[in-house]
N, C-alpha and C positions, 0 to 999 in steps of 0.2 A: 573817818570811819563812819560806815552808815550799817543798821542794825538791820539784821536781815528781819525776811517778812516773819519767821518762826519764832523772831523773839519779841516778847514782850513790849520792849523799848521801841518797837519799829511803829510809826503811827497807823500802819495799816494793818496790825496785828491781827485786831477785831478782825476784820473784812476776811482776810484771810483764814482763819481758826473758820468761821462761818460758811464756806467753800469749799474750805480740804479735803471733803472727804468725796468732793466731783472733781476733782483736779484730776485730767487724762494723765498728764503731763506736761512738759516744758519744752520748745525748742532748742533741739543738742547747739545748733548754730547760732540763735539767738542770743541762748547764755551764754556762750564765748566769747559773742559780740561785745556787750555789756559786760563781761565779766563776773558772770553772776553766775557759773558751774559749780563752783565749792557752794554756796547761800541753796542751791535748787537743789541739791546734794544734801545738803544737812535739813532741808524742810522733808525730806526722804520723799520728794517728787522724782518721777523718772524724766529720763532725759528722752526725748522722740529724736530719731535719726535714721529714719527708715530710708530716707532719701537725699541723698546728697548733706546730711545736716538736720538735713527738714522732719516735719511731721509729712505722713505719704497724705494729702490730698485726695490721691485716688484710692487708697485706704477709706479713708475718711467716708469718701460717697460708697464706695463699695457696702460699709457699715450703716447706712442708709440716713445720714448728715446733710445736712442743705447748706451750701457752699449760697452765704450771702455777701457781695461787694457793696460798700457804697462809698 
């Protein structure tokens, strides 16, 4: 059992509490991936699925974002 990031017990708690309140969201696909839809669910993050799963990218720039790779 590992404590989600909303609770207390979870070592990244701090970090998180610190952030929440610019959190967009979550990957719908990502959290699936990992298994991490009920934990992003209870942090009362929403879930991005615009696209296929995903967060929309072209969303993203539309909203005027800069799309960095490295």
């Amino acid at each position: 059992w590992i404590p989600k990031l909303s609770e207390k017990t979870h070592r990244a708690h701090r970090l998180f509490v610190s952030v929440e309140d610019r959190i967009a969201g979550a990957c719908a696909y990502c959290a699936g991936a990992f298994k991490a839809t009920e934990g992003v669910k209870a942090a009362n993050v929403p879930l991005l699925d615009e696209y296929e799963g995903h967060p929309s990218v072209r969303q993203l720039l539309a909203d005027g974002f800069s799309i960095i790779t490295f």
